[in-house]
C-alpha positions as CSV (number, residue, x, y, z in Angstrom):
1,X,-25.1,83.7,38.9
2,X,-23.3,86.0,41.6
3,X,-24.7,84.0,45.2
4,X,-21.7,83.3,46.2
5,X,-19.5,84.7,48.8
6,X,-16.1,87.0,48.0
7,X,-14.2,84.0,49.9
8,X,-14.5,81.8,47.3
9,X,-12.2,81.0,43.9
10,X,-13.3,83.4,41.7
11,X,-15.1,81.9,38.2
12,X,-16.3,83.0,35.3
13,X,-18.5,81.1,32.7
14,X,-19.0,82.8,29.5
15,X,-22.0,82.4,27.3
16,X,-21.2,84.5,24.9
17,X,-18.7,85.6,22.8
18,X,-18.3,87.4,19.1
19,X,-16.7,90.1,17.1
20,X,-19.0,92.8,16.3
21,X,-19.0,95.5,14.1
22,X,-17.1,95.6,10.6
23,X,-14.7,99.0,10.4
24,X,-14.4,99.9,14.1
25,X,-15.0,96.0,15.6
26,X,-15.1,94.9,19.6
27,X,-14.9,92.1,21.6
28,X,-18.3,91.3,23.2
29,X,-18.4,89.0,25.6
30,X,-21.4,88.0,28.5
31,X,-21.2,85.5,31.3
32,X,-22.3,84.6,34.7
33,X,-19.7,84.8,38.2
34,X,-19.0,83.5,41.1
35,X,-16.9,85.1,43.8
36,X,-15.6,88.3,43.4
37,X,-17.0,90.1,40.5
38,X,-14.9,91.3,37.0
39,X,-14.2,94.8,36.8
40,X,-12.4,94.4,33.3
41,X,-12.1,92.5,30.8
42,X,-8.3,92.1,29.6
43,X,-6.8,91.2,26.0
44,X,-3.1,89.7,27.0
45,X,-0.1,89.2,24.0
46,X,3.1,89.3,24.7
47,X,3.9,93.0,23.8
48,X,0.3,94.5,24.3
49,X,-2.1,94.7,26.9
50,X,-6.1,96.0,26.1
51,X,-8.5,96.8,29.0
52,X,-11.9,97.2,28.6
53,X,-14.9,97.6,31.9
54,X,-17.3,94.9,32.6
55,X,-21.3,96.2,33.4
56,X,-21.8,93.6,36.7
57,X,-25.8,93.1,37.0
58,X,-27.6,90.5,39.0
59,X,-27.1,87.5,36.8
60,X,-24.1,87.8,35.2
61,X,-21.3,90.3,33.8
62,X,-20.6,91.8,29.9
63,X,-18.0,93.8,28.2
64,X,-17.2,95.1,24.9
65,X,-13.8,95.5,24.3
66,X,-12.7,97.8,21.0
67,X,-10.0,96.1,18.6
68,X,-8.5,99.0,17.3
69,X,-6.3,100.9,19.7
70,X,-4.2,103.8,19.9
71,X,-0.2,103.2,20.5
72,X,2.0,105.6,21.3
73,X,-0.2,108.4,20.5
74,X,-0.8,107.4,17.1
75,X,-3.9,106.9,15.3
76,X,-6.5,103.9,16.3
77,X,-5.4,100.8,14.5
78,X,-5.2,97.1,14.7
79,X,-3.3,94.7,17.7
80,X,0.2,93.6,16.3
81,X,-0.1,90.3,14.6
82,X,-0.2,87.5,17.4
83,X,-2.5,85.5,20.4
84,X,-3.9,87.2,22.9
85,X,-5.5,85.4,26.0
86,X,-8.5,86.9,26.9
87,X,-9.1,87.1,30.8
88,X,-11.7,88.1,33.1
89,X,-9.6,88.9,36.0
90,X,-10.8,90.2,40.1
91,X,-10.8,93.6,41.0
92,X,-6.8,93.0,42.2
93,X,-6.2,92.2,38.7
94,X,-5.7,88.5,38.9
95,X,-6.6,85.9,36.8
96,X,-9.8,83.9,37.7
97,X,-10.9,80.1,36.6
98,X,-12.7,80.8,33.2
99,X,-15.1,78.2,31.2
100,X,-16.3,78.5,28.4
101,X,-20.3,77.4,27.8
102,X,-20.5,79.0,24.3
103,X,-19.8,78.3,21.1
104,X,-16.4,79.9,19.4
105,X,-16.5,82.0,16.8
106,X,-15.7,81.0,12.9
107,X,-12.8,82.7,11.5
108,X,-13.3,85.4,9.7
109,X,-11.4,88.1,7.4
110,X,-12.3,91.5,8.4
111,X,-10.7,93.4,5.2
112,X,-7.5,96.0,6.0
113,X,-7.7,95.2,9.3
114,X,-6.8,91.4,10.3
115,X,-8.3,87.8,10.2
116,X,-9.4,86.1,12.9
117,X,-9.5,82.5,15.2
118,X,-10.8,81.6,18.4
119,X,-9.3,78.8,20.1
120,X,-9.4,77.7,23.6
121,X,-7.1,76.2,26.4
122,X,-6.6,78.7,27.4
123,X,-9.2,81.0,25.4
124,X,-7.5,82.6,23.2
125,X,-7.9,85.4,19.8
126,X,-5.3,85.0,17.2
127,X,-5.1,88.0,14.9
128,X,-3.2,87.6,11.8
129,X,-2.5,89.8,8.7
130,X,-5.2,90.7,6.5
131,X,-4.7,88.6,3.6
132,X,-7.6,88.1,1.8
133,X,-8.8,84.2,0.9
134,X,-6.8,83.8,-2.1
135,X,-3.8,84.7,-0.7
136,X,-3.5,83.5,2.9
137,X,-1.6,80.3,3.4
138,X,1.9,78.2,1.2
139,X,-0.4,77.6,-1.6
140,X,-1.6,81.0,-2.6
141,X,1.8,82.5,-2.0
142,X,3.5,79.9,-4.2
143,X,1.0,81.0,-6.7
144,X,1.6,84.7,-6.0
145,X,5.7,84.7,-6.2
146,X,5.2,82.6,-9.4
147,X,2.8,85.1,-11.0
148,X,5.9,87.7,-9.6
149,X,8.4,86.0,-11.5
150,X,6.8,85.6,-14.6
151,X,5.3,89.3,-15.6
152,X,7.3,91.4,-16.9
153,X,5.7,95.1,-15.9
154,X,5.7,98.6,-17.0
155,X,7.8,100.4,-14.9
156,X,6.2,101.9,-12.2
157,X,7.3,105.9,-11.3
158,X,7.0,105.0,-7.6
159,X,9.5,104.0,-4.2
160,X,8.7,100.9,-2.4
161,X,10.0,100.8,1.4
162,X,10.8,98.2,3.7
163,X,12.6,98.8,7.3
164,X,13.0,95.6,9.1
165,X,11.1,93.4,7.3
166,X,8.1,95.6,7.2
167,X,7.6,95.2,11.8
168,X,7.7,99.1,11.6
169,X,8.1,102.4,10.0
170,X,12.0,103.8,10.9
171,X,15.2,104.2,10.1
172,X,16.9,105.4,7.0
173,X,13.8,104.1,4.5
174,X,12.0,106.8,6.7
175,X,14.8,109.6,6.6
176,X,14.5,109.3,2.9
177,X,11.0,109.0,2.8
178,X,10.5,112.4,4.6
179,X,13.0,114.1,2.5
180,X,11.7,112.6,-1.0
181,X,8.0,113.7,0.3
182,X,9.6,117.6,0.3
183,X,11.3,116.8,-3.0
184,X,9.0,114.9,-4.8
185,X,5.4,115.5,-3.0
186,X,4.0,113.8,-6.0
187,X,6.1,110.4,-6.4
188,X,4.3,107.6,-5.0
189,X,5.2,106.0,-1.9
190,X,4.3,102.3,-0.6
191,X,5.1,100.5,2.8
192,X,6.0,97.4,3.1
193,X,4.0,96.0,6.5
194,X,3.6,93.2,8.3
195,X,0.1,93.7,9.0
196,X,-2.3,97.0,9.7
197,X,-1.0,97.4,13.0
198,X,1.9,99.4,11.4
199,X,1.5,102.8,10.7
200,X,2.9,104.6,7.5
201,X,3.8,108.0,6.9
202,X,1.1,110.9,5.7
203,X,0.6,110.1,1.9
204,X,2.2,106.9,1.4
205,X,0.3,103.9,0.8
206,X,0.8,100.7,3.3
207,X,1.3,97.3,1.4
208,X,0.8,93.9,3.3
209,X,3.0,91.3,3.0
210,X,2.0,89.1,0.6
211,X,-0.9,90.5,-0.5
212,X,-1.5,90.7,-4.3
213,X,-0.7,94.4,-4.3
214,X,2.6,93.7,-2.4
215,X,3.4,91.1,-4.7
216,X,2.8,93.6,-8.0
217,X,4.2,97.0,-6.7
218,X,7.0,95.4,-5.6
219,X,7.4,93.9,-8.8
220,X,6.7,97.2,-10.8
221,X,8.4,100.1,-8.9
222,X,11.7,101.7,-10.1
223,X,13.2,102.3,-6.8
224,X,13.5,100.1,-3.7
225,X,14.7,101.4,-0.2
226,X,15.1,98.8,2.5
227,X,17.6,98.3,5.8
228,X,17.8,94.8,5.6
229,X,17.8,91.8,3.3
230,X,15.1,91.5,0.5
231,X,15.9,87.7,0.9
232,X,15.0,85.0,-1.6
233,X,11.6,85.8,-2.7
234,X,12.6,88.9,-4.7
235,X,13.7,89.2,-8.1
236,X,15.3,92.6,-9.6
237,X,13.9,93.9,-12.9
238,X,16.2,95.7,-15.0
239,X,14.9,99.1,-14.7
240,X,14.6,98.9,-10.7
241,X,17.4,99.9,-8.2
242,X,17.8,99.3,-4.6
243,X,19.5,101.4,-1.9
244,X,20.1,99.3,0.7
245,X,20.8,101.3,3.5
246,X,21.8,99.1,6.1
247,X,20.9,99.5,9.7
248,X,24.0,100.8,11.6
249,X,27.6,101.1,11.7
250,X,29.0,97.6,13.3
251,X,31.0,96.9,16.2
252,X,30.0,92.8,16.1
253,X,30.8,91.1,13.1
254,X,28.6,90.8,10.1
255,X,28.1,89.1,7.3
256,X,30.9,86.8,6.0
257,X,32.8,88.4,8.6
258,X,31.2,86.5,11.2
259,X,32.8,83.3,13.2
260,X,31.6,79.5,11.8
261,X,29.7,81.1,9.0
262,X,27.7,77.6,7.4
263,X,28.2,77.0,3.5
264,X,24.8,77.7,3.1
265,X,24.7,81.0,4.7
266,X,27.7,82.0,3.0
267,X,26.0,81.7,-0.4
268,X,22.8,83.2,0.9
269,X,25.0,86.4,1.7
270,X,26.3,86.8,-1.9
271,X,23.5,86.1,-3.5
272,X,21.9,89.1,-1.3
273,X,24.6,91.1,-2.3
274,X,24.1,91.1,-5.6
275,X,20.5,92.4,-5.3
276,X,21.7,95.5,-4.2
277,X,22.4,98.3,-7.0
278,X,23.9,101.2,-3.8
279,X,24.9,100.4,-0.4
280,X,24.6,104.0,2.3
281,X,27.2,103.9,4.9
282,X,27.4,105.9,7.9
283,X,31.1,106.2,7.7
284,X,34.5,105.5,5.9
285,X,35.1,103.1,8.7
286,X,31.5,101.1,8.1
287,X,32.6,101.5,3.8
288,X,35.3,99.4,4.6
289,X,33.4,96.5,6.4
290,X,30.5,96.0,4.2
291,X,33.5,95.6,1.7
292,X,34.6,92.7,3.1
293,X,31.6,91.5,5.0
294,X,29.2,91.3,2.2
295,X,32.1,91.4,-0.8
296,X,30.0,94.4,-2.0
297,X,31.6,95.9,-5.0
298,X,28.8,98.1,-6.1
299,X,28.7,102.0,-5.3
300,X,28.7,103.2,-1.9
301,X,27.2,106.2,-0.8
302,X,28.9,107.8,2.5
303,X,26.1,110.3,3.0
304,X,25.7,110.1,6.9
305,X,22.5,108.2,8.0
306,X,19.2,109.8,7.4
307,X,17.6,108.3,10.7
308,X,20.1,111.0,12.5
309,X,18.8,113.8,10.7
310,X,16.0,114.3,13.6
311,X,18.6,114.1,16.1
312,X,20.1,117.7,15.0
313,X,16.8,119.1,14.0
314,X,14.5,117.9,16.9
315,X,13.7,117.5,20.2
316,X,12.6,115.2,22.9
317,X,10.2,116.7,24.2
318,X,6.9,115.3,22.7
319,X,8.4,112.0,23.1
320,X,8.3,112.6,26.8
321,X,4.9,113.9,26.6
322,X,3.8,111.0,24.6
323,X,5.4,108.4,27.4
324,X,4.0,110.0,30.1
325,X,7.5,111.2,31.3
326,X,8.0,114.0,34.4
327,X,9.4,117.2,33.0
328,X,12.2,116.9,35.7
329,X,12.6,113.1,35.6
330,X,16.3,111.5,34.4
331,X,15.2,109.6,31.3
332,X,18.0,106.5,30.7
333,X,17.2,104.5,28.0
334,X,18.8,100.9,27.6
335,X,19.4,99.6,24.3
336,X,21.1,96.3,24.1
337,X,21.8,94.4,21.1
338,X,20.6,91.0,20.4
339,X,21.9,87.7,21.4
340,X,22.2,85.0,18.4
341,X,21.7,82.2,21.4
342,X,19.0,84.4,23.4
343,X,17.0,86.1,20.9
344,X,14.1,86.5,23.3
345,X,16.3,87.7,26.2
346,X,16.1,91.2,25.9
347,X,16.6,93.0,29.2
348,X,20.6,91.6,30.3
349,X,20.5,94.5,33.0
350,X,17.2,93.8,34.8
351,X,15.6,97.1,34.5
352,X,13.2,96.6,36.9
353,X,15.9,96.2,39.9
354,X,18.3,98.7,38.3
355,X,15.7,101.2,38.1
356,X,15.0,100.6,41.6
357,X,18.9,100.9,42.5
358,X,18.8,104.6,40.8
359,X,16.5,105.8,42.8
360,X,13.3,108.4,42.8
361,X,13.5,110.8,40.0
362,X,15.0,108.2,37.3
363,X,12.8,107.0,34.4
364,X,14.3,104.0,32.6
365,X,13.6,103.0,28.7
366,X,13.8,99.9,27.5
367,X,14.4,99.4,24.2
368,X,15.1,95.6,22.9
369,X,16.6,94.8,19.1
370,X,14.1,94.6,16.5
371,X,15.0,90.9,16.0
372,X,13.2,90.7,19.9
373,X,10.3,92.1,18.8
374,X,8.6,88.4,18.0
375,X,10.4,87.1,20.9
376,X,9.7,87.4,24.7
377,X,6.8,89.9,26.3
378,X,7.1,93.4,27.7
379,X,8.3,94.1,31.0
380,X,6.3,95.7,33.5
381,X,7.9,97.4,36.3
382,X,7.8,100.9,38.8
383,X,9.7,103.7,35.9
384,X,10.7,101.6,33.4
385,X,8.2,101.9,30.1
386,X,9.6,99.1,27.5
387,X,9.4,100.5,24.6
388,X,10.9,97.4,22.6
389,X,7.5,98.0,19.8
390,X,8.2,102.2,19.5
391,X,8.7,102.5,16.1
392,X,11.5,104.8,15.5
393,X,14.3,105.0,18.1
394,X,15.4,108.2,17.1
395,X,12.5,109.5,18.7
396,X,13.8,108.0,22.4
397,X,16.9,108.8,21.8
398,X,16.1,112.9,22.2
399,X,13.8,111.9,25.0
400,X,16.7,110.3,26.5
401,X,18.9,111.9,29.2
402,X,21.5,109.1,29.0
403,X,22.4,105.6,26.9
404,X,22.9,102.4,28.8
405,X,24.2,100.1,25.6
406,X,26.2,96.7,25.1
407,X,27.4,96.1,21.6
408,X,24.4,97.8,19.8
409,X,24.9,100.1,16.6
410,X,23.3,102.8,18.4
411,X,26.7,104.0,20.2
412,X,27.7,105.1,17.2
413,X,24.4,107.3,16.7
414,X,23.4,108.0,19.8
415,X,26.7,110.1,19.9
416,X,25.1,112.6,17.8
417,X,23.3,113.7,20.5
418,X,26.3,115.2,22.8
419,X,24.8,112.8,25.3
420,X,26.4,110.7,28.1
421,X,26.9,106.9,27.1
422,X,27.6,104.0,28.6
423,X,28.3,100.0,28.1
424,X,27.1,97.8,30.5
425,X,29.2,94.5,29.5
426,X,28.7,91.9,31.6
427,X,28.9,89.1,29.2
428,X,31.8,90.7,26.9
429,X,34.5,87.7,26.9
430,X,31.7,85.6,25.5
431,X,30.1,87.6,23.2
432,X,33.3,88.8,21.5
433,X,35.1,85.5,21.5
434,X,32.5,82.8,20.9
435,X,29.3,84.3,20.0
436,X,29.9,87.4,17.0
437,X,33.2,88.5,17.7
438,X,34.5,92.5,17.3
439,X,35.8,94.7,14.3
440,X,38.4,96.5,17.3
441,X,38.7,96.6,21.1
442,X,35.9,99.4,22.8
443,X,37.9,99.5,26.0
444,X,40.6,102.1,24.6
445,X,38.2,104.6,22.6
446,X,34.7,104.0,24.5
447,X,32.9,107.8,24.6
448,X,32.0,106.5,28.1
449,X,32.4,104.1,31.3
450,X,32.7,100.5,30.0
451,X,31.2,98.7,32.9
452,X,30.4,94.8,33.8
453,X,28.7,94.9,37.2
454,X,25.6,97.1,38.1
455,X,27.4,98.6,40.8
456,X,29.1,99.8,38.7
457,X,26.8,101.1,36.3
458,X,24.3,102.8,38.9
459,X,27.6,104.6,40.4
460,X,28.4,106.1,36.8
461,X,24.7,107.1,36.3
462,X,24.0,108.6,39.8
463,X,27.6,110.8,40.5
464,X,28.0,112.0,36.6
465,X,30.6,114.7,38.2
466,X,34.0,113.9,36.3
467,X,32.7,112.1,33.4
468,X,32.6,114.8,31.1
469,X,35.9,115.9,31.6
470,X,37.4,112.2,31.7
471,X,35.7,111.5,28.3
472,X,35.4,114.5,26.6
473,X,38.1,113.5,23.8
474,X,37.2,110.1,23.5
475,X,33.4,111.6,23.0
476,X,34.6,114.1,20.3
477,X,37.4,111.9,18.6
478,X,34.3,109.0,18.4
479,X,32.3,111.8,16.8
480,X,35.2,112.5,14.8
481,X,35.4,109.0,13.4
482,X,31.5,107.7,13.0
483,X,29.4,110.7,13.1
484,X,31.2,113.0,9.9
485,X,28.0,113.3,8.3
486,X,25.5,113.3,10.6
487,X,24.9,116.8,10.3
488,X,21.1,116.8,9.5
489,X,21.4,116.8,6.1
490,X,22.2,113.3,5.1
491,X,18.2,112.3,3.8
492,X,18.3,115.4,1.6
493,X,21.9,114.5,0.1
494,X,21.1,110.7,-0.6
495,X,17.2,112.0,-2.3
496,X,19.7,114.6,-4.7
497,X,21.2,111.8,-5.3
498,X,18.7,109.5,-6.4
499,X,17.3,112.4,-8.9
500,X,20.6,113.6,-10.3
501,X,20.9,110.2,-11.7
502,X,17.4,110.0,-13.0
503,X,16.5,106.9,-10.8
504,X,12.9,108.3,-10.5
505,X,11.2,109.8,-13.8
């Protein structure tokens, strides 16, 4: 009931609460209130945020909050994966005491779009991947990779796709896919994805994770495009090939390259290797290093990387208009690698003050690793957007005005752009001499300032006068070195490729 006066502790005491609706399904929820009233009822994980208003009457509050939500300006789909707290916070926007006099839900499957599970202290929905009953849970997969192994299929005219373990829809898998769409408009395309809150490209069909589809394409197509490992569960028929395409050109060790590499890891990495029939590289220099770090002895393919394509052919401009960007605002975007120790610990600049330190008119981005995706939340701060879940970074990289990097792979594609860079390194002595260690010194050949206090960094930023001209060679001698083929062509070279050597019927 609502007699109560603003001064007390705002509480909330729901009596009601279920999923309704099958294809387009909400959050309803009802209660009573004392103190100040809800305005909103609030869905909380750690890299998403849904709002929904409350209808206030005189005995109590209710809210239906839609499941499906657009991201990015993309279309209406499920919450990643995850647990999201659900809140009934005061008009401010802070949290209230919340009990719950009603009975939780049963989990449920709600088919292509996510299963379900209350739970409570503190209440909480858990959404998880769509698997149907017979294939959720150790059990049902055991029975599904076995059933893998076993079968031996027809071949399959088709391209299966995988970038970064199926969390998105990017890099080179989705250069090539866009060229092999022009090419081949009538080859079949499947996604690899974690769950259905990935979107997949016009045309292509999206694949869960271990569903029994996943399990049989996988096992059936003739080509397999992926950036990163295919790991254990996978076993190569002999009429399929896979492109690995990699992820970027290194500056941190990789592979058996690495410092203390365990036995066991080690074997893991050769084993990968030899489920690999092409490796794409960037760059001479990168051919050279998965050589050695990944004793790959297979053929490489120094094409240029198809996610750079866009950066010669587009432009940044709907990026900006998607992010809510001012036309005249200076858009930095900070991309920092991730630490093996810190996985989680994705903002090493603290965005929030160094945003503040640059002043009015600066917009900062940031963008943590895709191995920080699972780890750590959002941050939420005055012009900085984290945009750590944006599928594609090529995208930010043309709305970008500038590159604020450590030891991340995207110096050497960012560079494409003509744009200023520059490495903010406080930790450097650490990283490279305990933690991964480096393939050659950045102080001598940086394309920008190399910089380990924010002072530092803010100064660069704010008085660009002088930069250009002080590393203009380095900039075009980098270019020189990584960037030969990044000339906008590099999807439609590796998909001539693939059909001159009649990889695809």
């Amino acid at each position: 009931m609502t007699g109560a006066t603003d001064a007390e502790t705002p509480r909330r005491t729901i009596r009601s609460l279920a999923i309704v609706g099958d294809d387009s399904p909400s959050l309803s929820i009802s209660g009573d209130f004392t103190g100040t009233a809800p305005t909103v009822i609030t869905l909380i994980g750690p890299r998403l945020r849904l709002t929904a208003p409350v209808v206030v009457t005189d005995t109590g509050f209710s809210a239906d909050l839609p499941l499906l939500t657009s991201r990015w300006g993309g279309p209406a789909l499920p919450p990643p994966s995850g647990d999201y707290v659900i809140e009934v916070p005061t008009a401010d926007d802070t949290s209230a005491a919340t009990t719950l006099a009603a009975t939780l839900p049963d989990p449920r499957l709600y088919p292509a779009l996510f299963r379900t599970e209350f739970s409570d202290h503190p209440l909480t929905l858990s959404l998880a991947a769509p698997l149907a009953d017979d294939e959720v849970g150790p059990a049902n997969q055991q029975r599904l990779e076995a059933e893998y192994r076993a079968t031996n299929p027809t071949p399959l005219d088709a391209v299966f796709f995988e970038s970064f373990y199926g969390q998105n829809v990017s890099c080179n898998p989705r250069g090539i896919d866009r060229a092999l769409t022009i090419a081949r408009p009538n080859t079949a395309r499947y996604w690899s994805v974690v769950d259905a809150s990935v979107e997949v490209p016009q045309g292509a069909t999206a694949l869960i994770e271990g569903s029994t589809e996943w399990w049989r394409i996988r096992g059936a197509v003739r080509l397999i495009v992926v950036n990163d490992w295919l790991r254990k569960r996978f076993r190569k028929r002999k009429f399929q090939t896979v492109l690995q395409t990699w992820h970027g050109t290194p500056l941190k060790k990789i592979g058996l390259d690495r410092k203390r590499v365990h036995p066991r890891t080690i074997v893991a990495t050769l084993r990968e290797r030899y489920r690999w029939n092409i490796l794409l590289s960037q760059n001479p220099y990168s051919t050279r290093i998965f050589r050695t770090a990944y004793g790959f002895v297979a053929p490489v393919w120094q094409d240029g990387y198809p996610r750079n394509d866009a950066l010669v052919t587009g432009d940044g401009g709907t990026m900006r208009a998607t992010l809510g960007i001012a036309a005249d605002a200076t858009v930095v975007l900070y991309a920092p690698t991730w630490r093996d120790d810190r996985p989680g610990d994705a903002d090493q600049l603290d965005v929030a003050a160094f945003t503040e330190r640059l002043g009015d008119g600066y917009v900062t981005l940031l963008r943590g690793h895709s191995r920080s995706i699972a780890h750590g939340g959002d941050v939420h701060a005055a012009n900085v957007i984290d945009v750590t879940s944006y599928p594609d970074v090529s995208d930010l990289f043309l709305a970008a005005d500038a590159l604020v990097t450590d030891y991340s792979s995207v110096m050497f594609d960012f560079t494409v752009t003509g744009k200023p860079i520059y490495f903010f390194t406080p930790d450097v002595q650490s990283y490279r001499d305990e933690l991964r260690g480096f393939y050659f010194d950045m102080l001598p050949t940086a394309p920008g300032p190399v910089v380990e206090t924010v002072d530092d960094l803010v100064a660069h930023i704010t008085n660009p006068a002088g930069e250009e001209a002080t590393y203009h060679a380095r900039y075009q001698a980098w270019k020189k070195r990584y960037n030969p083929w990044d000339d906008g062509g590099a999807a439609d070279r590796v998909v001539r490729r693939i059909l001159d050597r009649g990889i695809l019927d």
